[in-house]
N, C-alpha and C positions, 0 to 999 in steps of 0.2 A: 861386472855391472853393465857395460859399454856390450858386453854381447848380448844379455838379458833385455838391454833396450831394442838394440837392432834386430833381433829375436820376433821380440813384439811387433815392433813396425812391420816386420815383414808379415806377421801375423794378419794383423789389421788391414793390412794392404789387401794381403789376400781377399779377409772376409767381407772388404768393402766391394773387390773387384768381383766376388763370388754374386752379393748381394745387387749391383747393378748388370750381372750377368741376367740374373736370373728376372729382372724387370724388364729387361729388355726383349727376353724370349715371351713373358708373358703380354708387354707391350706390342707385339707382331704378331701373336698369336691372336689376340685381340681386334688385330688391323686384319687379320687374314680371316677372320670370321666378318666383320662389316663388310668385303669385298667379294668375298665367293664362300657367302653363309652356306652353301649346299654340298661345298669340297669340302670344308676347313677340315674333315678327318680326314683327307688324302695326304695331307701334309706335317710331316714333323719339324719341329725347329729346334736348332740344337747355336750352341754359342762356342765363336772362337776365339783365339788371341787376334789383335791387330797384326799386322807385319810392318816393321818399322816407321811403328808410330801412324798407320794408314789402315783406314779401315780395307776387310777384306771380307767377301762373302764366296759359299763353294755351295752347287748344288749336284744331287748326286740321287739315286733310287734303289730301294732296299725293298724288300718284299712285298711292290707292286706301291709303295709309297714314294712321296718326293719330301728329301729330306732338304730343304732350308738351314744354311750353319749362315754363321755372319758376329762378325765383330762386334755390331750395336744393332739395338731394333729398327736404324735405316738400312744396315747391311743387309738384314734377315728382308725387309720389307723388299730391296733392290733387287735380292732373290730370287722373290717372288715374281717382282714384272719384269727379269732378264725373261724367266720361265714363262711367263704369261705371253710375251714378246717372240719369242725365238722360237717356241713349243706350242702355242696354244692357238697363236696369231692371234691375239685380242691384243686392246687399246686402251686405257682409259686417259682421257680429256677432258679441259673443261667445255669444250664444244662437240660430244660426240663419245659415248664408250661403247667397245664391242668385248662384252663378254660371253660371247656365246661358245665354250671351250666344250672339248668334245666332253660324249658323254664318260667313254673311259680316257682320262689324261694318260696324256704320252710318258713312256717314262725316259729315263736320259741314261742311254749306253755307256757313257764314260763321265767321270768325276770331272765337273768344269771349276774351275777357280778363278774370281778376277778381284785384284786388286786396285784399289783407285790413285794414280799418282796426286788426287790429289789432299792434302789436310781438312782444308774447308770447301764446301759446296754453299755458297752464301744464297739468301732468297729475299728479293723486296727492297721496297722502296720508299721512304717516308710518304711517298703521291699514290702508290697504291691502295695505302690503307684509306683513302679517301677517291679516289680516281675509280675503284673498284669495289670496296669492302667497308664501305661508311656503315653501311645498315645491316649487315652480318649479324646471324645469332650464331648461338654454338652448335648448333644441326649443318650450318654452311663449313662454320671455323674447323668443325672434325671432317667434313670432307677435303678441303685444304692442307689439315696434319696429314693426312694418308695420303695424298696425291703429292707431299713433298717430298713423306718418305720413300714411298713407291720410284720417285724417280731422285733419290740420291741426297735432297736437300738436308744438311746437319747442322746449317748456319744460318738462322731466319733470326730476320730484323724483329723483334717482338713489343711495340708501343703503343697497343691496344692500352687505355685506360689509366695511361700517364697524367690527367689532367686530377684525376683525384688523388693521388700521391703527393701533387705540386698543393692541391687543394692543403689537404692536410698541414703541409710544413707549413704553407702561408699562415691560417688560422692560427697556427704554434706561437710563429713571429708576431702574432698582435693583429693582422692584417683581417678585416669585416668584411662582412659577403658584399655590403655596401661596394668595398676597395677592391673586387674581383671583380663584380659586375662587367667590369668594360675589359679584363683581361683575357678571359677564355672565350673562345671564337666557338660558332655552331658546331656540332658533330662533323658537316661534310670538308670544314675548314681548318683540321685540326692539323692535317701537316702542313702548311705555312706557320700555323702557332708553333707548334713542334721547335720551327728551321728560323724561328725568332721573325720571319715575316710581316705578320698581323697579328692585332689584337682585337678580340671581342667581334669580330664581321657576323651577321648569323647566329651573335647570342640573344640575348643570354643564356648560357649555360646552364639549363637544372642541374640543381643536385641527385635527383634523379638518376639522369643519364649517368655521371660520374662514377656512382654507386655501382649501378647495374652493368657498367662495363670494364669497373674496376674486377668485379666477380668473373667478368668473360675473359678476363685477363689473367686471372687464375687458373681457368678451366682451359684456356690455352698451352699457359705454361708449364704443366703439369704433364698433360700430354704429350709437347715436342718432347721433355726431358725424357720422361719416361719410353720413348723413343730413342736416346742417346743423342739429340739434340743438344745444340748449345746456343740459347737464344741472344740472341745481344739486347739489351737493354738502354734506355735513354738514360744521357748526363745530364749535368748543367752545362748551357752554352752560355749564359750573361743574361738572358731576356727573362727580366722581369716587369711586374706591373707598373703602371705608369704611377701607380698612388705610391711605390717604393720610394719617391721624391720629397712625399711628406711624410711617411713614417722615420724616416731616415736621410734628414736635411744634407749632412756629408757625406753621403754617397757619393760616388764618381761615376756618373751616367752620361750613356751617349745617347743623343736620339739618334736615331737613321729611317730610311724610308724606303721602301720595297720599292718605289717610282710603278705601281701598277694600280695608282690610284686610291690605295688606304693611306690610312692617318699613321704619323709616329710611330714605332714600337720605341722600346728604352733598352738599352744594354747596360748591363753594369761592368764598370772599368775592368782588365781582369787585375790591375795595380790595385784596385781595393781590398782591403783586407777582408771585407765580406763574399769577398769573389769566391774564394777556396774557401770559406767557412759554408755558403749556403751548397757548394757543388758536394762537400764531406757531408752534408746533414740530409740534403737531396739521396743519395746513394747508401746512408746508414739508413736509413727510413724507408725509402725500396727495398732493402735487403732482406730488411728487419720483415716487410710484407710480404715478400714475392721473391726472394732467397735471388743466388746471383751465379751466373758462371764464368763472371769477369772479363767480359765485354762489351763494351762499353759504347754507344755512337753521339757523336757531339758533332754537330756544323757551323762549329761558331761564323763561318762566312759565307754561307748559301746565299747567293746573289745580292752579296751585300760585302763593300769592301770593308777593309780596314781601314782604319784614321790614319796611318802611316805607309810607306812601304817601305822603310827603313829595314834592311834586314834585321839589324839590331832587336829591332821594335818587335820584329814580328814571333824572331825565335823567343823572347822574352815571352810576347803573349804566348806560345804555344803554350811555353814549359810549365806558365801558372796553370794554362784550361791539365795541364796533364796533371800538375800537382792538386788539382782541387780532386781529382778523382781518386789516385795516389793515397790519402791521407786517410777517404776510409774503405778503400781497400789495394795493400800492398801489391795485391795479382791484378789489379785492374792492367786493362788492355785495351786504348781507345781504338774503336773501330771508326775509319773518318770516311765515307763520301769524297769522292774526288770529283765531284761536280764541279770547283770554283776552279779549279786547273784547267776545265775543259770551257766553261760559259764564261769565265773572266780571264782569258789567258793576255790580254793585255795587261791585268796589273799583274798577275802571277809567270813573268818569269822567272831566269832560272836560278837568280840569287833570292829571291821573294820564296818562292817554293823550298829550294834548298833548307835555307833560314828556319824555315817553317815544319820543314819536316825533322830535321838533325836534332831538333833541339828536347826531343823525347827519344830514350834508348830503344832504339830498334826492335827486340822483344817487347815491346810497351806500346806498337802502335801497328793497325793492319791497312792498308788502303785501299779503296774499291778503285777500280780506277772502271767510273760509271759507265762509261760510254764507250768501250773498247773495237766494238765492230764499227761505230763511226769514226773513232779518232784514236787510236791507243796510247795515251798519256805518258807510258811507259818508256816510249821511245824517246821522249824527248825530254825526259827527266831521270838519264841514267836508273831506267828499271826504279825510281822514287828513293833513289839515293841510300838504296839496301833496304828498305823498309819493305818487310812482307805486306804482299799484294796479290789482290783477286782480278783476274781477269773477268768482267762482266758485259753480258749482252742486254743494254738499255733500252733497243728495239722500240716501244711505243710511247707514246708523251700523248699524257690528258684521256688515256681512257680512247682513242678515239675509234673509228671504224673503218678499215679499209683493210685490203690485201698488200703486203708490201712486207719485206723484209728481206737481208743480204744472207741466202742460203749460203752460197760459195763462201763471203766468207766467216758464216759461224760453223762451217763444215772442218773451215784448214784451219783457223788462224788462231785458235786457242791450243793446239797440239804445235803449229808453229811458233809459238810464243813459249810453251813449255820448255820445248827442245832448244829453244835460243839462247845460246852462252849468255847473251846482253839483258837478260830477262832476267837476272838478280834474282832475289829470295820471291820469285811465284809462287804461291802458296796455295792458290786457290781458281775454282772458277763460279760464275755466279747468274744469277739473272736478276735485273735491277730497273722492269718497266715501271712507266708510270700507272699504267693500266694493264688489267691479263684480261682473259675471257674471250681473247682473239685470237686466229693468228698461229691454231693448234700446234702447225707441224714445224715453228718457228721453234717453239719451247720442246717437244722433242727432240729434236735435230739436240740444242745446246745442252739439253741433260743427255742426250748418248753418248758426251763424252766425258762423262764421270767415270766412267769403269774401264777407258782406254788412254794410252799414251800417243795416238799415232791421228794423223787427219781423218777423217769420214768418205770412204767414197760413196757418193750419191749417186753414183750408178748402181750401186748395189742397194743401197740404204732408203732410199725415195721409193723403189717397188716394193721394199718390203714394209714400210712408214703403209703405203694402198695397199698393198693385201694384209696386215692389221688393221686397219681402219674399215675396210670395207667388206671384208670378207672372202674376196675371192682376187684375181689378176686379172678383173677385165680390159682388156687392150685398148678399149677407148677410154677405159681410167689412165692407165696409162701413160697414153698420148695427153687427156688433158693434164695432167700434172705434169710433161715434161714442157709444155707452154707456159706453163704457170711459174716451173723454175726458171724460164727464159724470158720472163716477163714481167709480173710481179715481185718477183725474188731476186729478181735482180737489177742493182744498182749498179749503171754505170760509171768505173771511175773518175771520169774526167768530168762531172758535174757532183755538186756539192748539193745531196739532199738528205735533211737529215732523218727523215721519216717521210711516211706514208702521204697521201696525197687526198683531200677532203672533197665533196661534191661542191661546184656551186650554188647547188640547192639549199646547203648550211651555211652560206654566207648571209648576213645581214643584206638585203636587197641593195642589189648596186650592179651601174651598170660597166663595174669593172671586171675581169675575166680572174681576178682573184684579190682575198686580201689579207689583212696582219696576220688573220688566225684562220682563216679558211683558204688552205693554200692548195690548187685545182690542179698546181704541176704534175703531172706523170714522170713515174721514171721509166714508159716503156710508152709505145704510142699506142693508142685507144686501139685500133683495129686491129692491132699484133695481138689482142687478148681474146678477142670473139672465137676463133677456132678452140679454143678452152672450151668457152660454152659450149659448141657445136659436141665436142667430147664428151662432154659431162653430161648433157641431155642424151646422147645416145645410150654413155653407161648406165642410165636410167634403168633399161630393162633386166642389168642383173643385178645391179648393186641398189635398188631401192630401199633394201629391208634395212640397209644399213643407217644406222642412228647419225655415224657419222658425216655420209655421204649427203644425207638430206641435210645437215648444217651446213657441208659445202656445197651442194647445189644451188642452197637459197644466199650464201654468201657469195659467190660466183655471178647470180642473178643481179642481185644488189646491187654490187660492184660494176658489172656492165650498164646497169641502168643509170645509176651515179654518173660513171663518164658520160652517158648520151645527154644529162644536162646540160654542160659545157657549151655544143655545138647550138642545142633547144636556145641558147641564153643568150649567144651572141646573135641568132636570128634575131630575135627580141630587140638587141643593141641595132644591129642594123637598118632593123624598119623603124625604130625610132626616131634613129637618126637621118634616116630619108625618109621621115614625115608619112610613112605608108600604114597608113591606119588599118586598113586590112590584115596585111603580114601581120602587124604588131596581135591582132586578137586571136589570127591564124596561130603563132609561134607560144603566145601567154596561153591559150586552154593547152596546148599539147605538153605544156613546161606543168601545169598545173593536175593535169590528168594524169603526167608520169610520178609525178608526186604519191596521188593518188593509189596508181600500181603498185608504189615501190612498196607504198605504207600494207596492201594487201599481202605483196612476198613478206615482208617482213615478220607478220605476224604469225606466220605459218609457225614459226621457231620461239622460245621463251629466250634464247640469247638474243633477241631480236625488240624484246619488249618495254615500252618504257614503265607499264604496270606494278609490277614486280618492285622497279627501283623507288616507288611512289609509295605503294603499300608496304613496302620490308622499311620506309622510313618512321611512317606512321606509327606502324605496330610497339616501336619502341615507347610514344609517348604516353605517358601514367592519366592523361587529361586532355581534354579538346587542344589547350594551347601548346601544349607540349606537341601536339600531335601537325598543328599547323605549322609550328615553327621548325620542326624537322621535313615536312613537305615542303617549305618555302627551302629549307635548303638546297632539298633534292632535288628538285628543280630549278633553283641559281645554280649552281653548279657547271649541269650540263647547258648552261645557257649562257646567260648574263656574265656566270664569274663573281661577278658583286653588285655594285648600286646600276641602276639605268646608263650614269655615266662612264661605266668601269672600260678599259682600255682591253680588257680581259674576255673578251665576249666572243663566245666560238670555240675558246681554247680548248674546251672538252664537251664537245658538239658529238651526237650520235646519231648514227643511223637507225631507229627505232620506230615501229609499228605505235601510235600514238604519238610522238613527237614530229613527225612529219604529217600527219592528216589536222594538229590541234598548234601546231606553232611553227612550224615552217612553209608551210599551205597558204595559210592566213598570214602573212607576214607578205608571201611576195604576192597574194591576191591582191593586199592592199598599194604597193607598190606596182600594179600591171594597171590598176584604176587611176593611180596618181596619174602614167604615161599618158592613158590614154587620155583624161582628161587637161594633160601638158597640151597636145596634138591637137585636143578641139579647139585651145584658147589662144593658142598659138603662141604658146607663154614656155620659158624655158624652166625645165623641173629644177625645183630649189630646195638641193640637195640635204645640205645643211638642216632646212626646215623639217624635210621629210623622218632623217636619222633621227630627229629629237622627237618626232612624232613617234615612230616605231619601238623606238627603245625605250617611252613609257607605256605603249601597249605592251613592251615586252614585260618589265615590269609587274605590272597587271597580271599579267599571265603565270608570271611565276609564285605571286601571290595567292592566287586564288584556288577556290577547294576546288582537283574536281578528283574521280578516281577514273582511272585507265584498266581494261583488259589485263586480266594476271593470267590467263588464260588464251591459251592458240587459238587459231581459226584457221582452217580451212589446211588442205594437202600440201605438204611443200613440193614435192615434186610434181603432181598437175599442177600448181599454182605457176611453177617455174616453168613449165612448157607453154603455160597460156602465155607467159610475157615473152617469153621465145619465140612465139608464132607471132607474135603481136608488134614485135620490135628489133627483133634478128637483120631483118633486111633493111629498114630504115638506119639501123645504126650503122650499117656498111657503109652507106649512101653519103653519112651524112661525117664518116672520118674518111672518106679520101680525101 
């Protein structure tokens, strides 16, 4: 009888492994006809076994065809863009694809095989899905599945349309739309809701929206899987509604407060016995909708401490937030953010953390550890105390805009981290910004090491990064990428920056050289970057056609003109403060004219536009007000942050074609008429006055209707030679 079962199982196994075999060929076959509809019969795809539990893909050529085999339909997909990559020189990015692959494809002499040491390829970040992808339909969301699989990703954050699942249970519990009203935050503010942050900022919430992105959330997760994807899904972290007070007098709630200028949210005790009741009913209720692969993400402490730091206390609370998950479903696997280890490492040492992680069985729990290229968490937390862990590259915060990131070290230190005895169960590697859409050859670089175990040499890897991107080896490409890697890309270690560096032209008018959220530091000095440009305008004449090259041309452009604020801005400071009324009108048109410029280059490009983020918000709303209250978000956002008074203002500031000619133009015009008009009266500028003035024009502006350009204007590459000719020799001048 005992082998009649065992029999079976092995039966079943099969037919189930037969069955996601054969979805996963047709999942890639699928992806390989969206990406090169004009090949897709040049290629067969065939399915293999994993190798010790790790995905593997082999590619090979058989009778003038290229055969694609792979483990899962990310294997088969990785494939394709080892092939695309190594064979064809094409690129695809979110700034930039080159698919121009010969007419007859290359075929491959000998059978290539690679295995990935790693389990999981994790993707995202709860600020993404709002920093980046608030206004996504599923025309964007499928080219995001393909571009994850294409470059390896099998483990993406999946919390598209969580707010109508929590909807559901609440209404279950007795709870009236009345008693929601002030709990669900706008569309662009959903991951601070998410991370227990804030309530209601930017509502209220249609039901609408709910609906409609509850379905986009289907049509997501349908895809990754079918892909062989394993999406991780939201928990319960404790944050419920504030009216949870009066439907349920004995509740055990905490308030706490984000200190970034919102009101209260509430947590519920996780000692209450509704704690594990609501997170079992939470996760039967998702599963029941949206099926599960037992992965779980919960922050119960994203910048918010706990009420103790009694270890006692703390491993207690862990083991309830694990047992509410636990209870309905035995394979749950919390996946946790390791953000509070890295932003609160005052209260999280190393009995707190300890405490905190042990107190869930090791198979039961994975950790991002977020922020690896800046700080590797791992090191000083015994590898997280044996708890499998993802090595992740965190790179941008708030969406913002600039050149900046540590090639060197996402080139060595995720293959040094694998190989390190003291790296405990590393299980994975990941990428975890707050913002994408920037920054192409950063997210390259850290996906080329999915399919190896050894460092990157960038002397080899960067020429071939430019002649896939651009099409050919031009030697003044080159040369400007090898400045770009010794200047931008690179963070020296003996100063502590944690990212990229913002223009003073996105600061709030002041006449300080920088401030909370617009921060002007460079990690390489302004003139050290100019011979880039000088390279990049030359490789103009052969690499123009390239789709890529003109995103970094006019990024390059940007970026130089950005810094030459800085010097334009302390002129300004200086004649002000020697009363030189002249200088001050001289220094305010040429600050206000490079504005003007920047906003021309910018426009050249749709990664460039604020249109696009204005109109993709709109389109969602069913009605005028729906439609206004998704525009007011999209534009708080990149601005304001939240009310006139928010502490928060700048934090996801961009450099965009319409947002510089329509709200950072006018903002320091009005600010250069205050000066001047200080200077006639002889009256000292009253600072204070001024900010409260500004910040409800700003206000105002975020409010109101208007619509932006979705649509380019003008050549990028002449565009970028006018301001080259225009401002090349002045910017020399003006950083010695």
């Amino acid at each position: 009888m005992r082998l009649k079962i065992f029999i079976a199982a092995i039966t079943l196994l099969g037919i189930t492994n037969e069955v996601s075999a054969q979805a996963d060929l047709q999942a890639s076959k699928a992806l390989i006809s969206r990406v090169l509809p004009q090949k897709q019969s040049a290629f067969i795809t065939e399915s293999i076994p994993q190798e010790n539990g790790k995905d593997v893909f082999e590619l090979e050529s058989k009778n003038n065809q290229i055969i694609l085999r792979g483990s899962s339909g990310v294997a088969i997909s990785s494939a394709l863009y080892y092939y695309l990559n190594e064979y064809c020189h094409s690129q695809i990015t979110w700034n930039g694809t080159n698919l121009n692959v010969p007419a007859k494809l290359p075929l491959i002499a000998e059978k290539i095989r690679k295995v990935t040491p790693y389990t999981y390829r994790y993707y995202l970040n709860y600020c993404t899905f709002n920093y980046s992808m608030s206004w996504w339909n599923w025309e964007r969301w499928e080219k995001e599945i393909d571009w994850m699989a294409l470059h390896g990703i099998n483990m993406p954050l999946a919390i598209r349309g969580e707010e109508y699942t929590w909807y559901l249970l609440y209404k279950e519990m007795g709870f009236s739309d009345e008693d929601l009203k002030g709990f669900f935050t706008g569309p662009a503010y959903f991951s601070w809701f998410w991370m227990g942050n804030i309530d209601g900022w930017g509502g209220p919430l249609p039901v609408s929206w709910m609906k409609s992105h509850f379905e986009l959330q289907k049509k997501i997760l349908a895809r990754q899987r079918a892909l062989g994807m394993k999406p991780v899904l939201p928990a319960f972290t404790g944050h419920v509604p504030a009216a949870f007070q009066k439907k349920f007098p004995q509740a055990k709630l905490k308030a706490t407060n984000w200190t970034n200028g919102f009101a209260d949210t509430y947590i519920l005790d996780s000692e209450d016995p509704m704690f594990a009741e609501i997170g079992k009913r939470f996760l039967q209720k998702q599963t029941a909708l949206l099926g599960t692969d037992h992965l779980y993400s919960a922050d119960t402490f994203n910048e918010n401490e706990p009420p103790s730091d009694d270890p006692a206390f703390l491993g207690k609370l862990s083991k309830r937030v694990y047992d509410g998950m636990s209870q309905a479903d035995p394979a749950a696997v919390w996946v946790m953010q390791g953000w509070l280890f890295y932003s609160d490492r005052k209260f999280w040492k190393e009995p707190q953390t300890e405490a905190l992680l042990k107190a869930v069985p090791n198979d039961k729990m994975i950790i991002l550890d977020l922020a690896t290229e800046i700080e590797p968490v791992w090191k000083r937390t015994d590898a997280f105390y044996g708890k499998p862990w993802i090595w992740n590259m965190l790179h941008n915060f708030g969406g913002n805009t600039n050149l900046f990131g540590r090639m060197d070290v996402v080139a060595s230190a995720p293959a040094a981290a694998l190989n390190d005895p003291k790296s405990g169960n590393l299980v994975g590697i990941g990428l975890t910004m707050e913002g994408i859409e920037q920054n192409p050859v950063l997210y390259e670089l850290m996906t080329a090491h999915t399919w190896q175990n050894q460092a990157i040499d960038l002397k080899t890897w960067l020429p071939s990064f430019i002649r896939n991107r651009y099409g050919n080896k031009d030697a003044h490409a080159l040369k400007a990428w090898d400045i770009l890697h010794q200047t931008v890309f690179t963070v020296p270690q003996d100063k502590y920056i944690r990212d990229g560096a913002e223009s003073i032209i996105q600061a709030r008018p002041t006449l300080d050289s920088l401030t909370r959220w617009t921060n002007t530091r460079l990690n390489y000095l302004p003139q050290d970057l100019l011979p880039a440009w000088d390279e990049l305008i030359k490789a103009s004449a052969t690499c123009k056609k390239s789709d890529g090259f003109q995103y970094d041309i006019v990024d390059l452009t940007r970026q130089v003109m950005a810094n030459y604020a800085l010097p334009l801005q302390q002129e300004i400071v200086r004649a002000y403060k020697n009363k030189d009324q002249a200088a001050l009108k001289k220094y305010s048109v040429q600050f206000i004219q490079l504005i003007t410029d920047m906003d021309q280059v910018l426009a050249t490009r749709r990664d460039f536009l604020l249109g696009p983020w204005v109109a993709d918000a709109r389109r969602w709303g069913t009605n005028e007000s729906e439609k206004a209250l998704y525009e007011m978000n999209a534009k708080d956002l990149i601005t304001l942050w939240g009310d006139a008074k928010n502490p928060l203002h700048e934090y996801a500031c961009r450099q965009w074609s319409g947002l510089m000619n329509d709200f950072y133009k006018p903002r320091w015009q009005q600010f250069f008429q205050k000066l001047e008009t200080s200077l006639q009266q002889k009256k000292a500028l009253d600072v204070k006055a001024f900010d409260k003035e500004i910040s409800e024009w700003e206000w105002k502006w975020v409010n109101q209707r208007k619509d932006y350009p979705t649509l380019t204007k003008g050549d990028p590459i002449a565009t970028a030679k006018l301001m080259y000719q225009k401002y090349r020799k002045l910017m020399q001048s003006a950083h010695l």
